[in-house]
C-alpha positions as MATLAB code, in Angstrom:
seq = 'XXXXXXXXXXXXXXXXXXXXXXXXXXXXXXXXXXXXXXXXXXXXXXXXXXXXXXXXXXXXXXXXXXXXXXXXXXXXXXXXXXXXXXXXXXXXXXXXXXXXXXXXXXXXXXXXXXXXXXXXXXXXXXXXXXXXXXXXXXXXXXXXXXXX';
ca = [
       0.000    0.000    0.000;
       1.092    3.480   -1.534;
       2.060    5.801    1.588;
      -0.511    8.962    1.757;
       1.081   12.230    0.725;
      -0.446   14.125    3.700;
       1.287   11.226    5.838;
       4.509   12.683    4.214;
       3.746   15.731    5.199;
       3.352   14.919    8.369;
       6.407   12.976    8.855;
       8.401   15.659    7.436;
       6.778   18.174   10.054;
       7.870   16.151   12.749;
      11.138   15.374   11.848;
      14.551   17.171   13.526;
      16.315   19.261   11.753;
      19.634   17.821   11.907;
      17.520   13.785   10.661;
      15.716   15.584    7.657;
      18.131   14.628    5.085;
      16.995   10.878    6.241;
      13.647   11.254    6.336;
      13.768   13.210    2.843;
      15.763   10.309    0.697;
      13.086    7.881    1.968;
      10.898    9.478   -0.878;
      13.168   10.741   -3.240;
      12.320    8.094   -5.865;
       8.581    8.876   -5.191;
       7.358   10.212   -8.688;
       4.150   12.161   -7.330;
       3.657   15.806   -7.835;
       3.064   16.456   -4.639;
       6.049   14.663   -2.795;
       7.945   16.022   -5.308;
       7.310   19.638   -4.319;
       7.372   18.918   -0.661;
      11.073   17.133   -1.065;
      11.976   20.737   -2.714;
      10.074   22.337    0.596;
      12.197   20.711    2.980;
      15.561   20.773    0.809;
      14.975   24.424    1.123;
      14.045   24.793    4.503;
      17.161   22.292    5.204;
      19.259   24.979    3.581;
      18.116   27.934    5.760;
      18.592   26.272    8.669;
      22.508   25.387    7.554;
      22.659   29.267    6.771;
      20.870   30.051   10.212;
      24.259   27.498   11.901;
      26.458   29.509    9.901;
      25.462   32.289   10.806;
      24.504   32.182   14.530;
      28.186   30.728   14.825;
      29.655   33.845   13.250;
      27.895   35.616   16.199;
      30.321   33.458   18.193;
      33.469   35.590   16.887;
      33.749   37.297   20.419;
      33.042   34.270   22.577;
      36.161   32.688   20.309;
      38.396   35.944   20.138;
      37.770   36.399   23.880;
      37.459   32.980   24.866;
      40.229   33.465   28.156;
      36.861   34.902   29.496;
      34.543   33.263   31.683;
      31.673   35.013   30.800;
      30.863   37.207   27.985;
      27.691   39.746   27.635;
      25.296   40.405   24.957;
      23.350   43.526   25.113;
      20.699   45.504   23.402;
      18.835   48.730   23.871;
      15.682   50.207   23.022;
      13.989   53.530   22.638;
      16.849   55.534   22.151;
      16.221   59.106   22.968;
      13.793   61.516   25.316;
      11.349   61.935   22.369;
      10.747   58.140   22.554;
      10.929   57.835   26.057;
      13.139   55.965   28.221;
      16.276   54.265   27.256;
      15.772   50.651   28.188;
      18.596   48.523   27.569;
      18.826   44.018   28.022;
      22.098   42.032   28.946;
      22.237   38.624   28.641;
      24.985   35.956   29.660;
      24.697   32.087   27.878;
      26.926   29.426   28.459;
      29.594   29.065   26.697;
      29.204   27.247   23.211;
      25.415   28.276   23.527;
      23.751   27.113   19.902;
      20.402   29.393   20.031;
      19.486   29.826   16.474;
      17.411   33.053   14.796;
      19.268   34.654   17.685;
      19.648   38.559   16.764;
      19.611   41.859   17.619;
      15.460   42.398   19.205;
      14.477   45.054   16.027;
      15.769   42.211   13.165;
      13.121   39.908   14.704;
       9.477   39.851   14.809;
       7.238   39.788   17.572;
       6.721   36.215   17.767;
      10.001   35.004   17.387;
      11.246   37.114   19.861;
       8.656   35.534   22.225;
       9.511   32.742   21.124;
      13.075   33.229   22.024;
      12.442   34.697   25.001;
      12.252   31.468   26.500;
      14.876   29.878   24.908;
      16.954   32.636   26.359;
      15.358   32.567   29.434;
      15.864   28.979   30.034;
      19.268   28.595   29.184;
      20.944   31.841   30.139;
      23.358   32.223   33.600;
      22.351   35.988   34.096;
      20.226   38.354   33.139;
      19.464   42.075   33.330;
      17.821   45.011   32.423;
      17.840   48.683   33.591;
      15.853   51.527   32.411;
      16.607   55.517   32.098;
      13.948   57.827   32.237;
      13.554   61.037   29.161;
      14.559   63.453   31.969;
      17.921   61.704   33.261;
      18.752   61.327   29.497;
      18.243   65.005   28.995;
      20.725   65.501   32.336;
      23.240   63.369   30.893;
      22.935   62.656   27.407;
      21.496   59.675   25.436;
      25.176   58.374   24.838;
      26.153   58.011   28.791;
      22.343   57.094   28.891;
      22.991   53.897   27.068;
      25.850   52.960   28.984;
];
């Protein structure tokens, strides 16, 4: 009995990441139009995510170059100025050799995956912090020794 293309679909919803080259050449041979153009789906979304690995461990250039470090922050800031309101600025520390991936600076990533990565983050992080500086201190000090 012929294996149902939605069961396909299926399978290759469920499957890792890193086992979807597996999963895919068990139905390479299969001549139907529609496993056809879900094999070119997933070799696609296979790609992405070895671009998304490459690229998340280019992020790591620090961690490497500073690497005599125990622990190494990531920041980011938002609302950068008086007119916006406060300066409110994130730090994060991982563990070392941390593989997050889609990790990014907070205004590259939608609203959902930064949710989503929220707890990610959340779970595997050693320390976290955020501090806030109100529109007047920032006009006492200035927005650059604000974001510090």
């Amino acid at each position: 009995m012929e294996i149902r293309i939605t069961d396909i679909k299926n399978e290759l919803e469920l499957t890792d990441p890193e086992h979807l080259d597996d999963t895919l050449n068990k139905y390479r041979n299969d001549a139907r139009a529609g496993v056809i153009k879900l094999i070119k789906k997933y070799d696609l979304e296979k790609q992405k995510h070895l671009q998304e690995i490459k690229r998340t461990g280019l992020m790591k250039f620090y961690e490497y170059r500073y690497r005599e470090y125990t622990y190494i922050c990531g920041i980011d800031e938002v609302g950068r100025g008086p007119l916006a309101g406060p300066v409110v600025a994130g730090a994060v520390i991982l563990p070392r050799d941390c593989n997050i991936l889609y990790i990014n600076d907070s205004k590259q990533l939608s609203e959902k995956k930064r949710e989503e990565l929220y707890d990610e983050i959340m779970e595997q992080a050693i320390a976290v912090g955020v501090g806030s500086i109100p529109p007047a201190k920032i006009d006492e000090i200035n927005i650059l020794q604000a974001t510090y």
